[in-house]
C-alpha positions, 0 to 999 in steps of 0.5 A, a space after each residue: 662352148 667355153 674354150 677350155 684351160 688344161 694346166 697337166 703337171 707330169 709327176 713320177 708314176 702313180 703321181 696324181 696328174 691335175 687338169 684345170 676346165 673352165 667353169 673352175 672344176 680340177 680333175 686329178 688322176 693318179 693313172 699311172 704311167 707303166 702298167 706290169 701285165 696281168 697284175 692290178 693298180 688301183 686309180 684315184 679320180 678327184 673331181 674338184 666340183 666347186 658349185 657344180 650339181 646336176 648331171 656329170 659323166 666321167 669316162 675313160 677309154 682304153 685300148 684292147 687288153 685292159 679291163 676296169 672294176 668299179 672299187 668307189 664309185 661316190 653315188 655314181 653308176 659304173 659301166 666298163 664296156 668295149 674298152 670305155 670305163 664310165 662313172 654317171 651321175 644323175 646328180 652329183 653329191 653335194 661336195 666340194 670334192 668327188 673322189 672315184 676309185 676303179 681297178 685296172 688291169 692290163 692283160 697279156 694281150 694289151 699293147 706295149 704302149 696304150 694312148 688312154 683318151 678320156 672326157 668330162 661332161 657336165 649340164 649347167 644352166 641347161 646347157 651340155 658341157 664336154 671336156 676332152 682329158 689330155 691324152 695319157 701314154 702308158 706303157 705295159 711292161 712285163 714283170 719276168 726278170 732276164 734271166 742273167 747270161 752266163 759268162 762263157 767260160 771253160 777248163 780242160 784237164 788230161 789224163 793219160 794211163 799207161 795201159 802196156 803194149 802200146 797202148 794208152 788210155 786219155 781221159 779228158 774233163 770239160 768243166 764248162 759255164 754258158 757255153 751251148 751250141 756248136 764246139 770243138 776240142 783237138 788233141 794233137 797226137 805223136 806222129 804215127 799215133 792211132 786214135 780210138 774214141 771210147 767216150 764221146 758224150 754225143 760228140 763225132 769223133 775224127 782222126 785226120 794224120 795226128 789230129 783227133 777230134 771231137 765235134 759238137 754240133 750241140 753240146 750237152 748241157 751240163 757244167 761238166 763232161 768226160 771223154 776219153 780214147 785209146 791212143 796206140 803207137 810203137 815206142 814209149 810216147 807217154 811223156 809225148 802224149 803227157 805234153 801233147 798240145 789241145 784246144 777246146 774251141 766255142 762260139 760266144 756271141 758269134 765269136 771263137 774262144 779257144 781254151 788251150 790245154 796245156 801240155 805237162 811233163 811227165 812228173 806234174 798234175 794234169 793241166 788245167 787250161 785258162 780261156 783265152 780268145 785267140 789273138 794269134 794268126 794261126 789261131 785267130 779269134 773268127 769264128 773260122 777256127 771252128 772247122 764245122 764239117 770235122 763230122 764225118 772226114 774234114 781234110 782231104 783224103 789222099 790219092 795214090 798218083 799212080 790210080 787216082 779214085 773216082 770223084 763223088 758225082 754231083 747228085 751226092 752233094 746233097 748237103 754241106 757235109 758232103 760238098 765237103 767231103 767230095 774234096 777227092 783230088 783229080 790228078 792231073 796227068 804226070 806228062 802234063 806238068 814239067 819244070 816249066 810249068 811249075 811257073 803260074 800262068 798269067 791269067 791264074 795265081 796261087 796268091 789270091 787278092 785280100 779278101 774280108 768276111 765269107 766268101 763262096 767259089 767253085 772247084 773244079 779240078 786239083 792236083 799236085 802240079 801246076 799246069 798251062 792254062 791251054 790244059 784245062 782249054 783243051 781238056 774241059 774246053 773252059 776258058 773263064 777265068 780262074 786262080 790257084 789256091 794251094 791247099 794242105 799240098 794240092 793246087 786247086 783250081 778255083 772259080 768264081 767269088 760270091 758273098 751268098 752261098 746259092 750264087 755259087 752253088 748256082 755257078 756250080 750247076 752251071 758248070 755242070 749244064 756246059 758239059 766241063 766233065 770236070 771230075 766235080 764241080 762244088 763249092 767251097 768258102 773262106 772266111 777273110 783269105 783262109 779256106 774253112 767248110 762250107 757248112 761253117 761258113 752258112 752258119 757264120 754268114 747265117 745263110 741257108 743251104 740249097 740243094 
């Protein structure tokens, strides 16, 4: 068999490519390189014969996905099955020129990228000629347009009625774009102000000391939304609650933004907040500003020295809500703790190493006082080692540091096994150094939670 010479000129789309056999017969196809799924391309074939007659087969095979009708077929006879498109001739017409037209269509199901193989056949002086036609890459691509992301952005406006007696209304507009999932607006209240929420649009709504909060675990879709609460407190605080500082705080490609609300005096508009990524150590831009257990009870609730409460037993921490929420202190006994004892033992500190990204320990026990480390020895027979971390005016007594939420649960039920009688243990996270809820931290860390 003749060697053959392929010369290919690879043009644009839908730019006829020429192959070169021997025996001076051209190929030319305007096959194209990208295909949109589901719609239809109308292929040209030109077979530049020269003296060639007699049989001829032109054939084309496709991957799964494709399909091919005949449009012109030039005295030839069509056939397109299991993937393989076929023009045969009995005899080919006598023209210098053979032009074929098929359909194409690739399907939904046709790969991303479709290798097209391909032959020539011929019969001349009584011999059987085959040509193998180049290789074609093309690739399939969808005609959906991406939807534009919106820009996450976000205003806040407050309005405070003066309702008598103590008692005031606050009225809150969100005007928001491209904002979804998880968010979180604060309101920091007067001192001894009591808050009560009258319109939530599906938020969870939480009082801690003078920090009113409402929690969306999802917020509503929508450009716009209102909620409102009571406010009483003693005294004229309408200027106070007019000024008051807020922030509405969203994750945005995983990233915090916070919207400030701004206070005003008594004699302006309502203020209108401007987005702003936080920058400030005391609202930095981590994803830990969003305090995700705000559902239910966040901060710890206080304990009465004198008739210290019954910790939550292990079996209630059924999901991070509740870890959080077993954040009940254990007191530890007043004569334990002297004024020498407010010096930290070596092995522990209340200053921990710097730490980068999320972090898992177990707590085991806290209080309002520092104690010698042969305390918790004699008291729960432990003797691993551990640090002090002093938190909203509890030290606590910290185990353990783990970067995957089931290896500290697991040092958790370890715990427990060894008969400690520790009022606890669970499991807490931070986030670079700084102590956030558990549940904020399996969504930052995108791990999952176990029982």
């Amino acid at each position: 068999m003749l060697k053959q010479l392929i010369l290919l000129f690879h043009l644009v789309s839908m730019s006829f490519v020429t192959i070169f056999l021997s025996d001076g017969i051209e190929i030319e196809s305007n096959l194209p390189d990208e295909l949109v799924k589901d719609s239809t391309y109308i292929v040209d074939v030109i077979i530049k014969k020269g003296d060639l007659f007699g049989f001829a087969k032109y054939q084309q095979d496709f991957p799964e996905g494709f399909e091919a009708k005949p449009v012109e077929t030039a005295e030839a006879s069509f056939t397109f099955a299991d993937g393989k498109m076929k023009f045969i001739w009995m005899a080919l017409p006598e023209i210098d020129e053979v032009k074929v037209t098929y359909a194409l269509t690739a399907y939904a199901d046709a790969p991303e990228q479709a290798v097209v193989e391909g032959k020539f056949s011929y019969i001349q002086d009584n011999e059987r000629k085959s040509y193998d036609i180049p290789n074609r890459t093309v690739r399939v691509i969808s005609d959906e347009v991406e939807e534009a992301k919106l820009p996450a952005l976000a205003e806040v406006s407050r309005q405070v009625t003066d309702e008598g007696g103590g008692s005031y209304r606050v009225d809150l507009t969100i005007d928001k774009q491209g904002i979804y999932g998880f968010s979180k607006l604060e309101e920091y209240l007067p001192a001894g102000a009591e808050a009560e929420m009258l319109t939530g649009e599906k938020s969870v709504f939480s009082q801690v000391d003078e920090k009113a909060k409402f929690v969306w675990m999802s917020i509503p879709e929508g450009d716009q939304l209102k909620i409102a609460y009571s406010v009483k407190a003693s005294g004229d605080v309408l200027a106070q609650l007019q000024s008051m500082e807020g922030n509405f705080a969203f994750l945005d490609e995983n990233q915090t933004k916070t919207v400030a609300i701004l206070g005003t005096e008594i004699d302006e508009a309502a203020s209108i907040a401007q987005v702003e990524e936080v920058t400030a150590p005391e609202q930095s831009a981590d994803s830990s500003d969003l305090e995700i257990a705000d559902v239910g009870a966040e901060e710890t609730p206080q304990i009465d020295e004198a008739e210290p409460e019954q910790m939550a037993t292990p079996d209630e921490a059924v999901n991070p809500q509740v870890e959080e929420l077993m954040e009940e202190q254990v007191n530890i006994p007043e004569q334990t703790a002297s004024a020498e004892e407010t010096v930290i033992p070596e092995r522990v500190t209340d200053i921990p190493s710097p730490e980068t990204g999320i972090v898992y320990k177990v707590q085991i026990v806290a209080g309002h006082k520092v104690v010698e480390e042969t305390y918790l020895r004699e008291t729960y027979k432990f003797q691993e080692a551990y640090v002090l971390d002093n938190h909203e005016g509890w030290v606590k007594y910290i185990t353990g540091q783990f970067n995957v939420y089931k290896q500290a649960r697991d040092k958790r039920e370890s715990l427990l096994a060894a008969q400690h009688n520790f009022p606890g243990p669970f499991v807490t996270a931070y986030n670079a150094g700084e102590r956030i809820t558990v549940q904020e931290a399996l969504m930052i860390s995108n791990q999952q939670w176990f029982k």
